[in-house]
N, C-alpha and C positions, 0 to 999 in steps of 0.2 A: 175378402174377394166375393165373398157371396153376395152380399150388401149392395156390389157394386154392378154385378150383373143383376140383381132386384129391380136397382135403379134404373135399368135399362128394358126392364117388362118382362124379364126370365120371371117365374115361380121360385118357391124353392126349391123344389123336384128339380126343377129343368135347370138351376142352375147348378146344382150338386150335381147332375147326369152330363153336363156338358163338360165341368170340371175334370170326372171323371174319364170321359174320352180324351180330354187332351193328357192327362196323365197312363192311358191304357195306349192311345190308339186304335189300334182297328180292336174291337168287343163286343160279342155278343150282350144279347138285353139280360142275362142272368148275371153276366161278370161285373156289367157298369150298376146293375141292384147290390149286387155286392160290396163293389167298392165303395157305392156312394152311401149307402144305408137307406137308399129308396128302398120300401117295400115291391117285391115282386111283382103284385097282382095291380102296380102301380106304375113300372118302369113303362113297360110299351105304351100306355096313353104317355107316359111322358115324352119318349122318345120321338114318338109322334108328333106331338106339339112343336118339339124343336125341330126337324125335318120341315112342316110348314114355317119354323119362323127365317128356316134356309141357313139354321146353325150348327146339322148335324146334317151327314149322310149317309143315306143306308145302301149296302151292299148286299146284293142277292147272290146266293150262295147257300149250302150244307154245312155248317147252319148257316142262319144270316147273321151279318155283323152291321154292324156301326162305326162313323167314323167322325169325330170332331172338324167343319170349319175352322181351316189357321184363324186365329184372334184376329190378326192384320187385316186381312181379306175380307173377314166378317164384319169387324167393324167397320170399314170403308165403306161397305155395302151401307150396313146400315145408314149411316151419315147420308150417303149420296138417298135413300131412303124417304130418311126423316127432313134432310134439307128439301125435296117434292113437295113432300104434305105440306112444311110452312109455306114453301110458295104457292102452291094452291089454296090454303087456309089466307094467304094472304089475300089474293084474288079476288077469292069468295066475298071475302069481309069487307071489301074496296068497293062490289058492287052493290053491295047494299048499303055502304055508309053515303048520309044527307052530302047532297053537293056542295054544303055550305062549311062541312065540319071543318076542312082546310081552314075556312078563316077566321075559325072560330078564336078566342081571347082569355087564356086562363089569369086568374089573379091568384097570385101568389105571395106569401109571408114569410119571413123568419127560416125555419130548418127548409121550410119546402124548397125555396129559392137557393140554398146549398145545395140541398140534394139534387136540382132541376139543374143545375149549372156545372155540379160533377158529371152527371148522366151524359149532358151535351156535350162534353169535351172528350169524353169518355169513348161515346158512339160517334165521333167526327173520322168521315172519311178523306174528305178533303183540304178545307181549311177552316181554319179558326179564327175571329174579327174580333179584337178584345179592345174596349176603349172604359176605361175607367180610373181609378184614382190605382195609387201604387199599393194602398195598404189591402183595398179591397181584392187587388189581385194576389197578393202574395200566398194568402191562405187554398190558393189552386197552382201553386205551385209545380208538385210534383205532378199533379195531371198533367200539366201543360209538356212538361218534360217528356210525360211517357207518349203525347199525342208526336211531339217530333221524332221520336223513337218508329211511331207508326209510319213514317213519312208525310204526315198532315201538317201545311202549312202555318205558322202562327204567326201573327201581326198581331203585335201591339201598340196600343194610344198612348199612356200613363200619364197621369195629372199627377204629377209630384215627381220628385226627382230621379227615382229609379233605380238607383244602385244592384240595389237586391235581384233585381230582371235585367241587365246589361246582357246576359249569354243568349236574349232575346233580340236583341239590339232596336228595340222600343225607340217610337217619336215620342217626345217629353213633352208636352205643350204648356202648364205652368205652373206654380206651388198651390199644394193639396191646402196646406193651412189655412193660404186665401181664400179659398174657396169654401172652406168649412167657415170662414169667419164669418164671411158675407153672405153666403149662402143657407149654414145652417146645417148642409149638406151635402154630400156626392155622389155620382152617377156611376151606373154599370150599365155598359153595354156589349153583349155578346150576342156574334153573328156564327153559325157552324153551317158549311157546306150550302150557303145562300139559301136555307130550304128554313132555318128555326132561328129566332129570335128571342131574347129574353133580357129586359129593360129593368132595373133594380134603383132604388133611392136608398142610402141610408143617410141617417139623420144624424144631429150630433149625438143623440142619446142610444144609437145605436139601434134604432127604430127601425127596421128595411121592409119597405114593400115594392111587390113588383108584378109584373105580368112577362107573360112568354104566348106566343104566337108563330104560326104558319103563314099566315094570311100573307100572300107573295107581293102587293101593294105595299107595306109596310113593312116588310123585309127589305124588300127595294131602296125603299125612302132611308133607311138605317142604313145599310150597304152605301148609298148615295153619298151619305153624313161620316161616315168611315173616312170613305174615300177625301173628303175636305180635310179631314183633320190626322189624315195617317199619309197615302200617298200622292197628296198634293206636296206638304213640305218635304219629302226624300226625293222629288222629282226635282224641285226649285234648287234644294241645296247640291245635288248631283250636275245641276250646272249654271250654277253660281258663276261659274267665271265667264259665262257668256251671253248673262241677262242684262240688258241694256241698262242705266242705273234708275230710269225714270221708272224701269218695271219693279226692279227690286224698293224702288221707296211705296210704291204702291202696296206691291207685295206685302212688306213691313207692316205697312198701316192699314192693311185689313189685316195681319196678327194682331196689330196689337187691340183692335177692334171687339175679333174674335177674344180675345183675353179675357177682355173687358166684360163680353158675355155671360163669359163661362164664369167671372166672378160676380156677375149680379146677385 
């Protein structure tokens, strides 16, 4: 317990002194020296310290005493507290950061692109735009699971058949093998809350390079690309039985056009 009010900016003193009030209650600064094993000629600065951190209250009186903040209340506080600072630390840091850093262009490799692509699903508050091969999505799995848990939207693309993601209820668009054949390679695309993108290749030798970006021009343009290959086809088949047949051969033949790209 100690350790954990440390973690929270108590000293040792103050947190053995505050311990001790929640175990005494009301106590003088001799009783809570006692209990805690604070040296004497040390209680009252401590005491003091805590009183300024709004974690202890003192009561005047013959003698005076002391009295612990409920944990509940004090921590709330604190929270409502520390959550100010970030947003004014955020503030701060926003008017000094370059106008340009938004669109700025990270390139990224190997573990970074795992780890950049768990962080983003991770921190999604709204939704999730996932367009890529089935294998490459499976190993995010259980993130994905815990972002619908959060109530964050999830759409999926999947190039390859998909089984393993069905409780997603994924657009399939063609087999992954063909595409590894002709290609050589497969694509990742993840869009989080229209605000972060992050674009991946891996290769047959299991090579991945990639970049991630803000820049709202090209967030755009992938949101745009989303939207052609995820909710264009669940729109078409949603009313299928009332598209004229000249549209649906049309239709058809820019899939299988689009196919044909995706296997170049």
């Amino acid at each position: 317990m100690l350790e954990k009010l440390k973690a929270l900016g108590f000293s040792e003193y103050e947190a053995k002194a505050y311990l001790a009030l929640l175990n005494l209650g009301e106590a003088t600064g001799y009783e809570v020296a006692k209990n805690s094993g604070i040296p004497r000629s040390m209680i009252y600065q401590t005491l003091n310290k805590l009183i300024e951190k709004g974690a202890v209250q003192k009561i005047q009186g013959e003698p005076v005493k002391y009295i612990a903040e409920p944990p509940t209340e004090y921590l709330e506080r604190l929270k409502e507290e520390f959550s100010l600072k970030i947003s004014e630390a955020k503030k701060a840091l926003e008017a000094v950061t370059p106008a340009g850093a938004k669109e700025r262009v990270i390139h990224l490799n190997g573990e970074q692109i795992a780890g950049r692509i768990r962080e983003m699903i991770r921190k999604a508050k709204k939704n999730i735009k996932l367009l890529a091969s089935t294998a490459m999505v499976i190993p995010y799995q259980e993130e994905l699971k815990n972002a619908r848990q959060r109530q964050v939207t999830v759409e999926l693309t999947l190039i390859g058949r998909g089984e393993e993601l069905r409780e997603f209820n994924p657009v399939v668009l063609t087999a992954e093998k063909t595409i590894l054949k002709k290609r050589g390679s497969s694509g990742f695309q993840l869009i989080v809350d229209g605000d972060e993108l992050l674009l991946a290749e891996e290769g047959a030798e299991n090579e991945t390079i990639g970049i991630w970006t803000r820049h709202p021009v090209v967030v755009h343009l992938a949101e745009h690309h989303f939207f052609h290959h995820h909710d264009l086809p669940k729109l078409f088949n949603a009313f299928l039985s009332e598209i004229e047949p000249e549209v649906k051969e049309h239709y058809w033949k820019k899939i299988k056009e689009l196919q044909q790209k995706l296997e170049l």
